[in-house]
C-alpha positions as CSV (number, residue, x, y, z in Angstrom):
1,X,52.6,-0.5,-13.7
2,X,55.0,-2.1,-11.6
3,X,57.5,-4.6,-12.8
4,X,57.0,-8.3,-11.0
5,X,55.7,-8.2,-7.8
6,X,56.4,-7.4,-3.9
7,X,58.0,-4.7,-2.3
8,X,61.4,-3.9,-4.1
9,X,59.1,-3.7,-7.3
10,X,60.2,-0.3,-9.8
11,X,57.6,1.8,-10.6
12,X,57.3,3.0,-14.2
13,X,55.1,5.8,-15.0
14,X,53.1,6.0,-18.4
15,X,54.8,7.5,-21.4
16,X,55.2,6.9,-25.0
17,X,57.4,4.3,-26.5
18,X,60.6,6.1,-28.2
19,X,61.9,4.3,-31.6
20,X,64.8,3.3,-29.4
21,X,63.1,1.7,-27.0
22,X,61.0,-0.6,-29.8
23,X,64.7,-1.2,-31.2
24,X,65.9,-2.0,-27.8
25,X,62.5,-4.5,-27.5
26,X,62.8,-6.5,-30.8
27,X,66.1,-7.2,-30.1
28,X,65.9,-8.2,-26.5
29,X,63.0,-10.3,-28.0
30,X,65.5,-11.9,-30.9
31,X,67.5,-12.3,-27.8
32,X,65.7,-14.1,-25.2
33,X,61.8,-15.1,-27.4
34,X,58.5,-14.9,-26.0
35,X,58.1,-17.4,-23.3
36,X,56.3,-16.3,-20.3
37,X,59.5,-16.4,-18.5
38,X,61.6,-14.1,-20.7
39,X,59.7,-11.1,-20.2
40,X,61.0,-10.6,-16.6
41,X,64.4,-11.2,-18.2
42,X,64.0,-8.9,-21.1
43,X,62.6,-5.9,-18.7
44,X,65.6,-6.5,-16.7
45,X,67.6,-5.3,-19.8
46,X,66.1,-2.8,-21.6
47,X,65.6,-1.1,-18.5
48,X,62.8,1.2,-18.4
49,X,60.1,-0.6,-18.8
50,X,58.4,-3.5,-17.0
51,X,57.7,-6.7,-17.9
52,X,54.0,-6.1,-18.7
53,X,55.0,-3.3,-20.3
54,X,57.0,-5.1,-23.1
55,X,54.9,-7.9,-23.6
56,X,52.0,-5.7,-24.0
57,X,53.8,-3.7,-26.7
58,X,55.3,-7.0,-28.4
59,X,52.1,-8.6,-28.5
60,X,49.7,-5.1,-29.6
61,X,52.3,-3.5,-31.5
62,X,56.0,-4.8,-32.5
63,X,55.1,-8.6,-33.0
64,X,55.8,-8.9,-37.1
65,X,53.3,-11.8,-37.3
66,X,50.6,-9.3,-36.0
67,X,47.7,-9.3,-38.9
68,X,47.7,-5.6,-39.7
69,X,45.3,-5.9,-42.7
70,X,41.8,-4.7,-42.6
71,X,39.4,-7.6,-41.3
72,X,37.7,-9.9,-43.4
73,X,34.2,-10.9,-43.6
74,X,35.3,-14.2,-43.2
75,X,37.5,-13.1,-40.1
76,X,34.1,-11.3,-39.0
77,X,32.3,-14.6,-39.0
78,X,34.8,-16.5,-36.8
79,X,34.9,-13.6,-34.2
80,X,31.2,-13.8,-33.6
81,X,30.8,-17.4,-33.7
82,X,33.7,-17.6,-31.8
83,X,32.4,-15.6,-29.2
84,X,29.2,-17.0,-29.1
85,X,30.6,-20.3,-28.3
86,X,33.8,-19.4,-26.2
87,X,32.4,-16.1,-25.1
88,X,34.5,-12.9,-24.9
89,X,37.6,-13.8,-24.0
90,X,39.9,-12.1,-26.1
91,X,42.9,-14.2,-25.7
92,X,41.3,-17.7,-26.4
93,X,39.9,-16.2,-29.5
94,X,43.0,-16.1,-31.0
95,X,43.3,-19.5,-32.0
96,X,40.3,-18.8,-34.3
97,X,42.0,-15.7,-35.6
98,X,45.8,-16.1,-36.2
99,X,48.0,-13.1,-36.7
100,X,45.5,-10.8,-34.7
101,X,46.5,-9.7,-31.6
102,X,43.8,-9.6,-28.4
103,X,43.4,-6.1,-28.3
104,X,42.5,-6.2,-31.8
105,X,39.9,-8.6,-31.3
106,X,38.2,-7.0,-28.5
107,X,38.5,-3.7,-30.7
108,X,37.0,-5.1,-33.7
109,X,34.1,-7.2,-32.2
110,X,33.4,-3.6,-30.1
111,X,33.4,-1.7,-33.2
112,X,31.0,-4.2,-35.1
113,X,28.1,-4.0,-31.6
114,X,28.4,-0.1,-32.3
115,X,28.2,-0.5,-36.0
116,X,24.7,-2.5,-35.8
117,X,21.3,-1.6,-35.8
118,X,20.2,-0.6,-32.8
119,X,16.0,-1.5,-33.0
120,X,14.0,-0.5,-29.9
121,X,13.2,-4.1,-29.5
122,X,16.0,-6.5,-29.7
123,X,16.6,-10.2,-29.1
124,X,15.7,-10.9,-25.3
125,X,19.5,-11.7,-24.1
126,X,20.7,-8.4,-25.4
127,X,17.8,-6.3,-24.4
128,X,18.5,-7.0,-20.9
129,X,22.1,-6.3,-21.0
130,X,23.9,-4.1,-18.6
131,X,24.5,-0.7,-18.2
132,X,26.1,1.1,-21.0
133,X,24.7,-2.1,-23.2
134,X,27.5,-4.4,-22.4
135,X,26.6,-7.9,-22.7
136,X,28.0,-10.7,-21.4
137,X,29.3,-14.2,-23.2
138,X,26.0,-16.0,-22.4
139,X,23.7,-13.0,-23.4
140,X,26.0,-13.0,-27.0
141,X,26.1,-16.7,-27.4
142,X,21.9,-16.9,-26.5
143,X,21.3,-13.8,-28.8
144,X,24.0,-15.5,-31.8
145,X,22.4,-19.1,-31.3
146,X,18.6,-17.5,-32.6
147,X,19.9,-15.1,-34.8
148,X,22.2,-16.0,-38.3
149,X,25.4,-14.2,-37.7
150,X,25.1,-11.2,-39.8
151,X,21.9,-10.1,-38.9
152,X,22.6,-9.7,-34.6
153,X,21.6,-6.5,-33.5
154,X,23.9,-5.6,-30.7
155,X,21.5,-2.9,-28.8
156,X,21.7,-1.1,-25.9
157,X,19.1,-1.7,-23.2
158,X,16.1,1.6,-23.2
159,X,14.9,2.4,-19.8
């Protein structure tokens, strides 16, 4: 991961964050907020890490608004009607689902297609799904729109 862009960029290699560094990040972030300028500013000062790097940890990890409580039916409800009207885009979901980070959305709407039935026949739009039976925002919104939330199969496609 590089920090900003062009030629005099640093490179930082992957490694796990110390306690340190996550002291080093919330205070930076008491410092200087979350505004899409401050991160350049905040990797600047802590040092080791680059701007993607810090936000991405803030965001997934250190934020203390992050919603760290198992997910609720009602939660589960949003994420798939959300998806099946704004499609999979992890980020504009949250605004249906305050205090959970992206990440956590894409990992919990993954978890529940793995956690359904998988029936040899499935609702059109999913059964032609990709390789490795991803589906795409219009396959889950077409699949969603004939099928009452709870009862979508999310299957992979059988050759």
């Amino acid at each position: 991961d590089c920090s900003g862009s062009g030629s005099l960029a640093i490179r930082h290699h992957r490694r796990h964050w110390s306690a340190d560094e996550d002291d080093l990040l919330r205070e930076l972030v008491s410092k200087h907020g979350t505004d899409t300028d401050a991160w350049v500013t905040i990797a600047q000062e802590h040092g080791t890490r680059s701007r993607a790097q810090c936000r991405d940890r803030w965001q997934t990890v250190l934020d203390p608004n992050l919603k760290r409580a198992p997910w609720s039916e009602e939660e589960d409800e949003l994420l798939i009607r959300g998806a099946a009207s704004i499609g999979m885009h992890w980020s504009r979901l949250q605004t249906l689902l305050p205090g959970r980070s992206s990440h956590s959305i894409k990992n919990r709407f993954r978890a529940m297609q793995q956690q359904r039935p998988k029936p040899e026949h499935s609702v059109g739009a999913l059964a032609s799904a990709g390789a490795g039976g991803v589906i795409d925002s219009a396959d889950a919104s077409r699949a969603l729109a004939l099928q009452p939330a709870a009862a979508v199969p999310i299957a992979r496609p059988t050759e």
